[in-house]
C-alpha positions as a printed Julia matrix, in Angstrom:
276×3 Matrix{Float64}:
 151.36  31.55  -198.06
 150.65  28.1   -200.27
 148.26  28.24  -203.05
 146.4   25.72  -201.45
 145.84  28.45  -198.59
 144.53  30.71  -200.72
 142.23  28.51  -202.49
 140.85  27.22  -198.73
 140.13  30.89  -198.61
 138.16  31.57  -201.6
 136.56  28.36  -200.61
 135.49  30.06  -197.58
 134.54  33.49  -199.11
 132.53  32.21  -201.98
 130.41  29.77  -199.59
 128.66  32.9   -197.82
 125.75  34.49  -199.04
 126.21  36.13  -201.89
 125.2   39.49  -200.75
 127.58  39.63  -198.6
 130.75  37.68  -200.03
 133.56  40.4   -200.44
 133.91  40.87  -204.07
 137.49  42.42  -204.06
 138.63  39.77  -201.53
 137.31  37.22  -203.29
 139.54  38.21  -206.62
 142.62  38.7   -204.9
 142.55  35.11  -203.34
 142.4   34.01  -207.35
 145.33  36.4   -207.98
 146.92  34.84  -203.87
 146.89  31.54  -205.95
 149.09  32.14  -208.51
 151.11  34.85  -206.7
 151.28  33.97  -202.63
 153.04  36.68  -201.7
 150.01  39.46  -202.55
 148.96  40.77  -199.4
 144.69  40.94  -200.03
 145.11  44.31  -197.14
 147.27  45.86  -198.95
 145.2   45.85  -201.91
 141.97  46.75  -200.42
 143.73  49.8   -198.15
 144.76  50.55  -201.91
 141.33  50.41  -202.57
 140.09  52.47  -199.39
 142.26  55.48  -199.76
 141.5   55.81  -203.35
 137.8   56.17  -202.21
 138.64  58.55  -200.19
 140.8   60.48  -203.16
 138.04  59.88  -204.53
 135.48  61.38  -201.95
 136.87  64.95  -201.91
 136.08  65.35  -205.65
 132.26  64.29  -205.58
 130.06  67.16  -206.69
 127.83  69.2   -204.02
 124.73  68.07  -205.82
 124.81  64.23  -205.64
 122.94  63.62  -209.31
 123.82  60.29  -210.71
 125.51  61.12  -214.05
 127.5   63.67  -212.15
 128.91  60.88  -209.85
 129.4   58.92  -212.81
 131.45  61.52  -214.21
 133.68  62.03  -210.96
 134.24  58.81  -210.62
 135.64  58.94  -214.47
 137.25  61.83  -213.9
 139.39  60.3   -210.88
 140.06  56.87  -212.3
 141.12  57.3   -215.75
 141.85  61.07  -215.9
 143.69  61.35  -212.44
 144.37  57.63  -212.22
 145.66  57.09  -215.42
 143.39  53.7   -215.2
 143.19  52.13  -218.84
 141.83  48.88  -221.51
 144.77  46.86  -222.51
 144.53  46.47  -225.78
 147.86  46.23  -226.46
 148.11  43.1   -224.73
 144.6   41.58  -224.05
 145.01  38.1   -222.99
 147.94  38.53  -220.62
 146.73  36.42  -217.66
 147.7   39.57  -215.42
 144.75  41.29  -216.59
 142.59  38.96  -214.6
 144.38  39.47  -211.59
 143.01  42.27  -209.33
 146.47  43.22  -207.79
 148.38  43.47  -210.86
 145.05  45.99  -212.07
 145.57  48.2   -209.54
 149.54  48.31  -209.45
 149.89  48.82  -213.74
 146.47  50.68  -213.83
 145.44  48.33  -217.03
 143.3   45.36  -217.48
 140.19  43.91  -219.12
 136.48  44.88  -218.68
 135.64  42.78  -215.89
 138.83  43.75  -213.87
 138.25  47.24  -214.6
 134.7   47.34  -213.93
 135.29  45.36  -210.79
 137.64  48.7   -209.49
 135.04  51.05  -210.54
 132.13  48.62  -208.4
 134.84  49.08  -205.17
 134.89  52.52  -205.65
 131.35  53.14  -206.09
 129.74  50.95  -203.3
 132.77  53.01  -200.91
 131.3   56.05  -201.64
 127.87  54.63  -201.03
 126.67  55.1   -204.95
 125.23  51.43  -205.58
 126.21  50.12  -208.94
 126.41  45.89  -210.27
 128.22  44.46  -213.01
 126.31  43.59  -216.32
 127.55  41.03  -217.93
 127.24  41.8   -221.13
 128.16  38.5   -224.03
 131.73  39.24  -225.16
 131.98  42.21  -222.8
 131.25  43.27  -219.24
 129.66  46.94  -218.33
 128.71  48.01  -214.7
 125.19  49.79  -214.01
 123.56  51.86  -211.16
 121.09  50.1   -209.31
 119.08  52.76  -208.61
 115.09  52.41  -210.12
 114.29  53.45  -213.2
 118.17  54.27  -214.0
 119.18  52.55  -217.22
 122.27  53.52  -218.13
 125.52  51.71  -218.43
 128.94  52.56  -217.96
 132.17  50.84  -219.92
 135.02  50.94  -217.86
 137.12  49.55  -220.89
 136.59  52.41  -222.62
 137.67  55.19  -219.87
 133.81  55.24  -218.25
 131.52  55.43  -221.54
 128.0   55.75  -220.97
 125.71  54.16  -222.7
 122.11  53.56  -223.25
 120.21  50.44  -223.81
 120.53  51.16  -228.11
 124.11  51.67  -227.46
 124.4   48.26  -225.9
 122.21  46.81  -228.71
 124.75  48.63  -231.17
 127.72  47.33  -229.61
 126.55  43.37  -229.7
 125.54  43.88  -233.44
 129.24  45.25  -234.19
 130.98  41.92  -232.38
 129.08  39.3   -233.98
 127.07  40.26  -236.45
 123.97  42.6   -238.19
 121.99  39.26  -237.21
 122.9   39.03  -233.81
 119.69  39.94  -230.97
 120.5   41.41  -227.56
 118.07  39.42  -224.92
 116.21  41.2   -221.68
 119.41  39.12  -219.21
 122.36  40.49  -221.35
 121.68  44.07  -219.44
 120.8   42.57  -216.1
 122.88  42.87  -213.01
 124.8   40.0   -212.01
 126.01  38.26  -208.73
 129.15  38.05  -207.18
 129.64  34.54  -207.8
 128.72  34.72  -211.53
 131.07  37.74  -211.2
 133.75  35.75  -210.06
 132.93  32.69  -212.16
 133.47  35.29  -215.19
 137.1   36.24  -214.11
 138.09  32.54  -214.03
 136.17  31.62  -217.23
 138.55  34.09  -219.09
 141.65  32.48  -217.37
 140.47  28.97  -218.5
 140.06  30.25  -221.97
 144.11  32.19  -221.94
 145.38  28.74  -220.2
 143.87  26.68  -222.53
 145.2   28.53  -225.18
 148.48  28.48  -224.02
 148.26  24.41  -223.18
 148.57  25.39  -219.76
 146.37  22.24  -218.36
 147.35  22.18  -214.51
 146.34  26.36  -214.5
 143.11  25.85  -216.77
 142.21  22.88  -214.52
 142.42  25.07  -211.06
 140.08  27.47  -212.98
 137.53  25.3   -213.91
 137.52  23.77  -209.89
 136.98  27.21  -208.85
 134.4   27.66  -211.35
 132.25  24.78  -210.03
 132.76  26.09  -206.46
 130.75  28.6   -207.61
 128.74  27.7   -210.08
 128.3   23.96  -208.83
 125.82  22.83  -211.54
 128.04  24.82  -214.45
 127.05  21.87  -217.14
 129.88  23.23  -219.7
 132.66  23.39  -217.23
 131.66  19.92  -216.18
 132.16  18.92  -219.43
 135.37  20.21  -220.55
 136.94  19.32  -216.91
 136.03  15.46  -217.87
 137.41  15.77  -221.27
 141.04  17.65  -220.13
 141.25  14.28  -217.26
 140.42  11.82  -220.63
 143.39  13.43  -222.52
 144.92  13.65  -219.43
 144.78  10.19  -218.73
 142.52  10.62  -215.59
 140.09   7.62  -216.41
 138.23   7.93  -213.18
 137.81  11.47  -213.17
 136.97  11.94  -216.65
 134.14   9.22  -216.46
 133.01  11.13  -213.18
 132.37  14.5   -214.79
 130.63  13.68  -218.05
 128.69  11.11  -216.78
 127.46  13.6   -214.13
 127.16  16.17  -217.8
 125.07  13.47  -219.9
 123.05  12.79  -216.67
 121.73  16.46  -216.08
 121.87  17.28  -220.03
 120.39  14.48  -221.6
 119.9   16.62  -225.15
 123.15  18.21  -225.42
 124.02  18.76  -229.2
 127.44  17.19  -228.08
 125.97  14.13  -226.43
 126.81  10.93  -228.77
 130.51  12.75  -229.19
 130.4   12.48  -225.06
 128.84   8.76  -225.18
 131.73   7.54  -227.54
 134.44   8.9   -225.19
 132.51   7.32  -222.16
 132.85   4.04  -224.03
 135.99   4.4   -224.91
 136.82   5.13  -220.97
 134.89   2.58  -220.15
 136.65  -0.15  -221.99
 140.11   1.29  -221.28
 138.76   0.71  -217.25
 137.66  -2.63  -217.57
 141.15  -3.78  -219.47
Protein backbone atom coordinates (compact mmCIF):
# COMPACT_ATOMS: atom_id res chain seq x y z
CA UNK A 1 0.00 0.00 0.00
CA UNK A 2 1.53 3.67 -1.23
CA UNK A 3 0.34 6.72 0.42
CA UNK A 4 -0.72 7.89 -2.72
CA UNK A 5 -3.25 4.79 -2.60
CA UNK A 6 -4.60 5.75 0.33
CA UNK A 7 -5.08 9.28 -0.43
CA UNK A 8 -6.95 8.08 -4.00
CA UNK A 9 -9.11 6.47 -1.40
CA UNK A 10 -10.10 9.17 0.83
CA UNK A 11 -10.46 10.97 -2.41
CA UNK A 12 -13.05 8.57 -3.23
CA UNK A 13 -14.78 8.33 0.23
CA UNK A 14 -15.03 11.98 0.92
CA UNK A 15 -16.61 12.69 -2.72
CA UNK A 16 -19.96 10.76 -1.72
CA UNK A 17 -22.70 12.26 -0.06
CA UNK A 18 -22.05 13.13 3.07
CA UNK A 19 -24.66 11.13 4.74
CA UNK A 20 -23.39 8.36 3.72
CA UNK A 21 -19.43 8.73 3.54
CA UNK A 22 -18.02 6.16 6.18
CA UNK A 23 -16.74 8.23 8.93
CA UNK A 24 -14.33 5.59 10.49
CA UNK A 25 -13.09 4.64 6.99
CA UNK A 26 -12.60 7.84 6.07
CA UNK A 27 -10.02 8.47 9.23
CA UNK A 28 -8.16 5.47 8.83
CA UNK A 29 -7.24 6.28 5.12
CA UNK A 30 -5.62 9.68 6.89
CA UNK A 31 -3.90 7.37 9.42
CA UNK A 32 -3.24 4.55 5.75
CA UNK A 33 -1.23 7.70 4.63
CA UNK A 34 1.22 8.02 7.00
CA UNK A 35 1.24 4.34 8.08
CA UNK A 36 0.43 1.92 4.79
CA UNK A 37 0.51 -1.03 6.42
CA UNK A 38 -2.95 -0.33 8.71
CA UNK A 39 -5.40 -2.63 7.52
CA UNK A 40 -8.90 -0.10 7.58
CA UNK A 41 -10.87 -4.03 8.27
CA UNK A 42 -9.08 -4.70 10.86
CA UNK A 43 -9.87 -1.61 12.54
CA UNK A 44 -13.48 -1.44 11.88
CA UNK A 45 -13.97 -5.48 12.89
CA UNK A 46 -12.18 -3.82 16.02
CA UNK A 47 -14.83 -1.54 15.95
CA UNK A 48 -17.77 -4.15 15.29
CA UNK A 49 -17.04 -6.57 18.03
CA UNK A 50 -16.65 -3.89 20.53
CA UNK A 51 -20.32 -2.97 19.64
CA UNK A 52 -21.25 -6.01 20.20
CA UNK A 53 -19.23 -6.07 23.83
CA UNK A 54 -20.89 -3.41 23.96
CA UNK A 55 -24.52 -4.65 23.12
CA UNK A 56 -24.82 -7.23 25.93
CA UNK A 57 -24.45 -4.47 28.57
CA UNK A 58 -27.28 -2.01 27.30
CA UNK A 59 -29.98 -1.61 29.92
CA UNK A 60 -33.58 -3.36 29.46
CA UNK A 61 -35.17 0.05 29.43
CA UNK A 62 -33.59 1.87 26.44
CA UNK A 63 -33.73 5.66 28.16
CA UNK A 64 -31.16 7.89 26.68
CA UNK A 65 -28.97 8.88 29.67
CA UNK A 66 -28.94 5.24 30.57
CA UNK A 67 -27.34 4.39 27.14
CA UNK A 68 -25.16 7.18 27.65
CA UNK A 69 -24.03 5.75 30.74
CA UNK A 70 -23.39 2.12 29.27
CA UNK A 71 -21.71 3.26 26.69
CA UNK A 72 -19.32 5.11 29.46
CA UNK A 73 -19.31 2.41 31.43
CA UNK A 74 -17.85 0.04 28.56
CA UNK A 75 -15.40 2.43 26.99
CA UNK A 76 -13.56 4.03 29.69
CA UNK A 77 -14.44 1.82 32.69
CA UNK A 78 -14.11 -1.65 30.86
CA UNK A 79 -12.08 -0.21 28.00
CA UNK A 80 -9.71 1.60 29.82
CA UNK A 81 -10.32 4.37 26.88
CA UNK A 82 -8.66 7.77 28.05
CA UNK A 83 -7.61 11.98 27.20
CA UNK A 84 -3.96 12.21 26.67
CA UNK A 85 -2.94 14.77 28.48
CA UNK A 86 0.22 13.66 29.12
CA UNK A 87 1.15 13.97 25.67
CA UNK A 88 -1.43 16.08 23.70
CA UNK A 89 0.01 16.95 20.44
CA UNK A 90 1.55 13.60 19.54
CA UNK A 91 0.43 13.28 15.90
CA UNK A 92 -0.77 9.62 16.91
CA UNK A 93 -3.61 11.04 18.63
CA UNK A 94 -5.13 11.99 15.34
CA UNK A 95 -4.80 8.75 13.97
CA UNK A 96 -7.86 6.45 14.44
CA UNK A 97 -5.79 3.13 14.54
CA UNK A 98 -3.27 4.12 16.94
CA UNK A 99 -6.75 5.36 19.24
CA UNK A 100 -8.04 2.21 19.32
CA UNK A 101 -4.74 0.06 19.79
CA UNK A 102 -3.26 2.56 23.00
CA UNK A 103 -6.91 3.41 24.08
CA UNK A 104 -5.77 7.34 24.28
CA UNK A 105 -6.23 10.29 22.10
CA UNK A 106 -7.75 13.76 21.73
CA UNK A 107 -11.45 14.85 21.75
CA UNK A 108 -12.21 14.45 18.26
CA UNK A 109 -10.55 10.93 18.03
CA UNK A 110 -12.24 9.92 21.06
CA UNK A 111 -15.52 11.23 20.30
CA UNK A 112 -15.22 9.80 16.83
CA UNK A 113 -15.02 5.99 18.76
CA UNK A 114 -17.85 6.81 20.91
CA UNK A 115 -20.03 8.09 17.36
CA UNK A 116 -18.97 4.25 15.91
CA UNK A 117 -20.18 2.78 18.81
CA UNK A 118 -23.30 4.57 19.15
CA UNK A 119 -24.68 4.61 15.51
CA UNK A 120 -23.72 0.36 15.85
CA UNK A 121 -25.99 0.04 18.43
CA UNK A 122 -28.53 2.11 16.59
CA UNK A 123 -28.47 5.17 19.36
CA UNK A 124 -27.98 8.24 16.85
CA UNK A 125 -25.51 10.72 18.16
CA UNK A 126 -23.17 13.72 15.88
CA UNK A 127 -20.15 15.41 16.80
CA UNK A 128 -20.34 19.11 18.09
CA UNK A 129 -17.71 20.90 17.36
CA UNK A 130 -17.25 22.86 19.99
CA UNK A 131 -14.17 26.08 19.50
CA UNK A 132 -11.06 24.65 21.20
CA UNK A 133 -12.84 21.36 21.92
CA UNK A 134 -15.05 18.75 20.31
CA UNK A 135 -18.21 17.04 22.29
CA UNK A 136 -20.64 14.48 20.62
CA UNK A 137 -24.60 14.89 21.10
CA UNK A 138 -27.76 12.70 20.62
CA UNK A 139 -29.74 13.61 17.81
CA UNK A 140 -32.78 12.77 19.12
CA UNK A 141 -35.54 16.03 19.39
CA UNK A 142 -35.65 18.01 22.08
CA UNK A 143 -32.42 16.15 23.66
CA UNK A 144 -29.81 18.73 24.58
CA UNK A 145 -27.28 17.27 26.26
CA UNK A 146 -23.67 16.75 25.46
CA UNK A 147 -21.26 14.24 26.19
CA UNK A 148 -17.17 14.83 26.54
CA UNK A 149 -15.45 11.90 25.59
CA UNK A 150 -12.11 13.62 26.76
CA UNK A 151 -13.17 13.60 29.97
CA UNK A 152 -14.29 9.72 30.39
CA UNK A 153 -18.12 10.56 28.94
CA UNK A 154 -19.08 13.89 30.97
CA UNK A 155 -22.39 15.14 30.42
CA UNK A 156 -23.12 18.32 30.10
CA UNK A 157 -25.77 20.85 29.60
CA UNK A 158 -25.91 23.82 27.41
CA UNK A 159 -24.55 26.23 30.79
CA UNK A 160 -21.92 23.69 31.15
CA UNK A 161 -20.77 24.24 27.61
CA UNK A 162 -21.13 28.03 28.11
CA UNK A 163 -18.91 27.48 31.36
CA UNK A 164 -16.36 25.56 29.71
CA UNK A 165 -15.69 28.27 26.67
CA UNK A 166 -15.55 31.09 29.37
CA UNK A 167 -12.72 29.00 31.30
CA UNK A 168 -10.45 28.59 27.82
CA UNK A 169 -10.48 32.02 26.68
CA UNK A 170 -11.78 34.24 28.78
CA UNK A 171 -14.82 35.82 31.32
CA UNK A 172 -15.45 37.89 27.95
CA UNK A 173 -15.69 35.20 25.67
CA UNK A 174 -19.72 34.44 24.14
CA UNK A 175 -20.74 30.91 23.11
CA UNK A 176 -22.84 31.38 19.62
CA UNK A 177 -26.22 29.19 18.64
CA UNK A 178 -23.44 26.93 15.83
CA UNK A 179 -20.80 26.19 18.59
CA UNK A 180 -23.47 23.37 19.95
CA UNK A 181 -24.68 22.30 16.56
CA UNK A 182 -24.05 18.97 15.00
CA UNK A 183 -21.55 18.78 12.41
CA UNK A 184 -20.87 16.82 9.11
CA UNK A 185 -18.62 14.26 8.29
CA UNK A 186 -16.55 16.25 6.13
CA UNK A 187 -16.20 19.18 8.59
CA UNK A 188 -15.55 16.19 10.90
CA UNK A 189 -12.82 15.06 8.97
CA UNK A 190 -11.57 18.51 7.95
CA UNK A 191 -11.19 18.96 11.94
CA UNK A 192 -8.85 15.88 12.36
CA UNK A 193 -6.51 17.23 9.64
CA UNK A 194 -6.73 20.88 10.82
CA UNK A 195 -5.11 19.66 14.15
CA UNK A 196 -2.37 17.73 12.18
CA UNK A 197 -1.57 20.92 10.15
CA UNK A 198 -1.31 22.85 13.33
CA UNK A 199 1.33 19.75 15.22
CA UNK A 200 3.27 19.69 11.64
CA UNK A 201 3.58 23.13 11.44
CA UNK A 202 4.81 23.31 14.70
CA UNK A 203 7.26 20.86 14.28
CA UNK A 204 8.47 22.50 10.66
CA UNK A 205 7.22 19.50 9.20
CA UNK A 206 6.18 21.29 5.67
CA UNK A 207 5.79 18.18 3.24
CA UNK A 208 3.21 16.52 6.26
CA UNK A 209 1.40 20.00 6.98
CA UNK A 210 1.13 20.46 3.18
CA UNK A 211 -0.72 16.85 2.59
CA UNK A 212 -3.07 18.11 5.38
CA UNK A 213 -4.05 21.18 4.07
CA UNK A 214 -4.74 19.22 0.30
CA UNK A 215 -6.95 17.00 2.15
CA UNK A 216 -8.52 19.81 3.81
CA UNK A 217 -9.59 21.49 0.55
CA UNK A 218 -10.85 18.10 -0.74
CA UNK A 219 -13.23 18.62 1.67
CA UNK A 220 -13.77 21.81 2.38
CA UNK A 221 -13.01 23.11 -1.29
CA UNK A 222 -13.78 26.83 -0.66
CA UNK A 223 -11.76 26.66 2.98
CA UNK A 224 -10.51 30.54 2.41
CA UNK A 225 -7.83 30.13 5.42
CA UNK A 226 -6.33 26.93 4.25
CA UNK A 227 -6.09 28.53 0.84
CA UNK A 228 -4.20 31.02 2.27
CA UNK A 229 -1.64 29.47 4.33
CA UNK A 230 -1.12 26.64 1.48
CA UNK A 231 0.01 29.75 -0.90
CA UNK A 232 2.16 31.22 1.70
CA UNK A 233 4.11 27.61 2.79
CA UNK A 234 4.74 27.28 -1.59
CA UNK A 235 6.14 31.29 -1.34
CA UNK A 236 8.63 30.23 1.44
CA UNK A 237 8.83 27.21 -0.23
CA UNK A 238 9.91 28.59 -3.31
CA UNK A 239 6.79 27.37 -5.28
CA UNK A 240 6.21 30.74 -7.27
CA UNK A 241 3.45 29.31 -9.35
CA UNK A 242 1.64 27.69 -6.76
CA UNK A 243 1.86 30.26 -4.23
CA UNK A 244 0.51 32.99 -6.71
CA UNK A 245 -2.31 30.33 -7.55
CA UNK A 246 -3.71 30.02 -4.05
CA UNK A 247 -3.80 33.57 -2.73
CA UNK A 248 -4.80 35.01 -5.71
CA UNK A 249 -7.74 32.55 -5.71
CA UNK A 250 -7.86 33.89 -1.42
CA UNK A 251 -7.84 37.79 -2.32
CA UNK A 252 -10.33 36.96 -5.16
CA UNK A 253 -13.16 35.33 -2.95
CA UNK A 254 -12.09 37.54 0.26
CA UNK A 255 -11.69 40.83 -0.99
CA UNK A 256 -11.83 42.40 2.88
CA UNK A 257 -9.64 40.10 4.61
CA UNK A 258 -7.89 41.97 7.59
CA UNK A 259 -4.69 40.26 6.07
CA UNK A 260 -5.22 41.46 2.53
CA UNK A 261 -2.43 44.29 1.75
CA UNK A 262 0.10 41.75 3.81
CA UNK A 263 -1.22 39.11 0.90
CA UNK A 264 -0.98 41.92 -1.98
CA UNK A 265 2.76 42.68 -1.03
CA UNK A 266 3.73 38.99 -1.24
CA UNK A 267 1.75 38.72 -4.61
CA UNK A 268 4.01 41.52 -5.82
CA UNK A 269 6.82 40.33 -4.62
CA UNK A 270 5.94 36.83 -6.54
CA UNK A 271 5.08 38.57 -9.21
CA UNK A 272 8.30 40.34 -9.86
CA UNK A 273 10.42 37.34 -8.85
CA UNK A 274 8.20 35.56 -12.06
CA UNK A 275 8.74 38.08 -14.48
CA UNK A 276 12.80 38.19 -13.71
Amino acid sequence: MSSSLARDRFTTEVQRPDEVINLALAALYIAQEEYPEVDCRTYLQRLDQMADELRDRLPAEAYPLKIIRAINDYLFAAQGFVGNTQDYYNPQNSFLNHVLERRTGIPITLSLVYLELANRIDFPMAGVGMPGHFLVRPTLAEMAIFVDAFHQGEVMFEEDCRDRIKTMYGAEARMLPQHLEPIGKKPFLARILTNLKVIYLQRQDIARALAAIDRILLLLPNALMERRDRGLIYYREGKLSEAKTDLKYYLLNHPDAPDSFEIQQVLSQINTALSD
